[in-house]
C-alpha positions as CSV (number, residue, x, y, z in Angstrom):
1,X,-38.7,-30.9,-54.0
2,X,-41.6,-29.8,-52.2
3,X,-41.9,-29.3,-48.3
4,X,-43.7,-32.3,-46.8
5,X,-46.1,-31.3,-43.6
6,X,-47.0,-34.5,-42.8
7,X,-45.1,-37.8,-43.9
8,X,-45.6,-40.0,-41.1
9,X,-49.1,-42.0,-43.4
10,X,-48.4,-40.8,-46.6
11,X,-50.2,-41.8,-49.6
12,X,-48.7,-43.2,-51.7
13,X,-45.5,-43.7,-49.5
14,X,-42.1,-41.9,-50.0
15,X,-38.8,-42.2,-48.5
16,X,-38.4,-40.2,-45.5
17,X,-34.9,-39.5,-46.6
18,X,-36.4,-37.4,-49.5
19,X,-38.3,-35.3,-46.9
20,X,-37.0,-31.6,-45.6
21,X,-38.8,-32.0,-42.2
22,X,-41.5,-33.6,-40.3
23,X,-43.9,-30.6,-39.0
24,X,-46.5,-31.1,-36.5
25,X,-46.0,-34.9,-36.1
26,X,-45.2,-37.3,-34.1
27,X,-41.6,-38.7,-34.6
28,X,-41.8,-42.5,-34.7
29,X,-38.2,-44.2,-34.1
30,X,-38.3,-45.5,-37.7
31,X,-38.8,-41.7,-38.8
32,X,-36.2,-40.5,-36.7
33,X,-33.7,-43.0,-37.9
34,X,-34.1,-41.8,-41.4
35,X,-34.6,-38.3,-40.7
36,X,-30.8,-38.4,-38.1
37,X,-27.7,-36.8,-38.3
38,X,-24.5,-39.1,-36.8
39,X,-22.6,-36.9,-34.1
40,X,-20.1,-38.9,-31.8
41,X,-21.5,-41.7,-32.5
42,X,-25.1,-41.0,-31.6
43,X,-27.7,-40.2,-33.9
44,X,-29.6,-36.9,-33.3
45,X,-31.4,-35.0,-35.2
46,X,-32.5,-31.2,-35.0
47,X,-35.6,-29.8,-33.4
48,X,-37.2,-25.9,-34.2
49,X,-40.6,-25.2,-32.0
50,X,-42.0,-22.6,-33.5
51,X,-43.8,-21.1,-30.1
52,X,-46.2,-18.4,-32.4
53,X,-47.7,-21.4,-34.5
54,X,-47.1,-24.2,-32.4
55,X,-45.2,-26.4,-34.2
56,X,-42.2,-28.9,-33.7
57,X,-40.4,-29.3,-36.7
58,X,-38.0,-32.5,-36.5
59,X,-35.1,-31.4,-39.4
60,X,-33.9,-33.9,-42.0
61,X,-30.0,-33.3,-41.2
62,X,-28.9,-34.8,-44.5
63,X,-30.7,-31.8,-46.2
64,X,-29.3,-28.7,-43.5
65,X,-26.7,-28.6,-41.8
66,X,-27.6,-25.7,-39.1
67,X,-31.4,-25.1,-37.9
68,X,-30.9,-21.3,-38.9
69,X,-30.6,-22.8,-42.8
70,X,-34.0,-24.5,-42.0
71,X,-35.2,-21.6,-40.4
72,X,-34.3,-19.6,-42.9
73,X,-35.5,-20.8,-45.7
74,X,-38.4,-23.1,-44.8
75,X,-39.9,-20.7,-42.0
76,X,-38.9,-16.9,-42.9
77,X,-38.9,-17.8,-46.5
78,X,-35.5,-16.3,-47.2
79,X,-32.0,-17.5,-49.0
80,X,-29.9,-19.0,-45.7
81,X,-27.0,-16.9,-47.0
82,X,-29.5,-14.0,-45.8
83,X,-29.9,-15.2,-42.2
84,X,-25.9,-16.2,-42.2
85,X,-25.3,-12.4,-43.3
86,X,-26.4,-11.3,-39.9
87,X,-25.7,-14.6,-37.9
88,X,-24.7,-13.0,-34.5
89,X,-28.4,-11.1,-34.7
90,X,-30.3,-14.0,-35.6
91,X,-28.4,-16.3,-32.5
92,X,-29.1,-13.7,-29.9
93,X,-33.1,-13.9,-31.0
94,X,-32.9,-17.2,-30.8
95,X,-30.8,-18.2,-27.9
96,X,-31.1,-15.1,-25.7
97,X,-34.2,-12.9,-26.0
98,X,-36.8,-13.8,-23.2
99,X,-39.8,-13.5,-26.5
100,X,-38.1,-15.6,-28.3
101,X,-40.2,-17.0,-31.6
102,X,-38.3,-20.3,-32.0
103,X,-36.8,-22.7,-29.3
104,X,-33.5,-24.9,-31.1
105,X,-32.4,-28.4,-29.9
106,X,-31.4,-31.4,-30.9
107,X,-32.6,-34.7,-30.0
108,X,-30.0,-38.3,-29.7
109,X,-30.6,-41.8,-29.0
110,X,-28.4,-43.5,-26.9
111,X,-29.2,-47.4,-28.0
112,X,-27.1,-49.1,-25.5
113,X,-29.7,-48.3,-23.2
């Protein structure tokens, strides 16, 4: 399956469900529902801003469980198992250095609002 850059007007239409991640788009609420995870009862989905190129990427979270699989293999190009090898390196440069390449989150929607 290939990596999808833009999904949101494709041509001819797929399922968003089939998609690794929306990059560089807007996230509709019909894409995010298909793209979401289920975490105490509120989907969410995960969120990788790539600050040297400039790009959200919204994670499908049927297809990776942890952003540093994502990042891993859809960004740096490597096997996750790589990244997971040195997992305590990779979290510091991603959660504490101040030059940080990537910022991680995660994004829910509380519909009872």
């Amino acid at each position: 399956m290939e990596q999808v850059s833009s999904i949101l007007t494709p041509d001819p239409p797929i399922a968003l469900q089939d998609v690794i991640a929306l990059v560089g788009e807007k996230l509709s609420l019909e894409a995010f529902s298909q793209l979401a995870g289920n975490l105490s009862g509120y989907p969410y989905i995960k969120i990788v801003v790539d600050r040297t190129k400039q790009q959200i990427h919204f994670i499908n979270s049927a297809r990776y469980k942890f952003h540093a699989d994502y990042i891993a293999e859809q960004i740096m190009g490597v096997p996750a198992e790589d990244v997971e090898k040195n997992i305590d390196e990779f979290n510091r440069s991603v959660y504490l250095s101040p030059d940080r390449e990537f910022f991680l989150g995660s994004l829910a929607v509380n519909k009872s609002v």
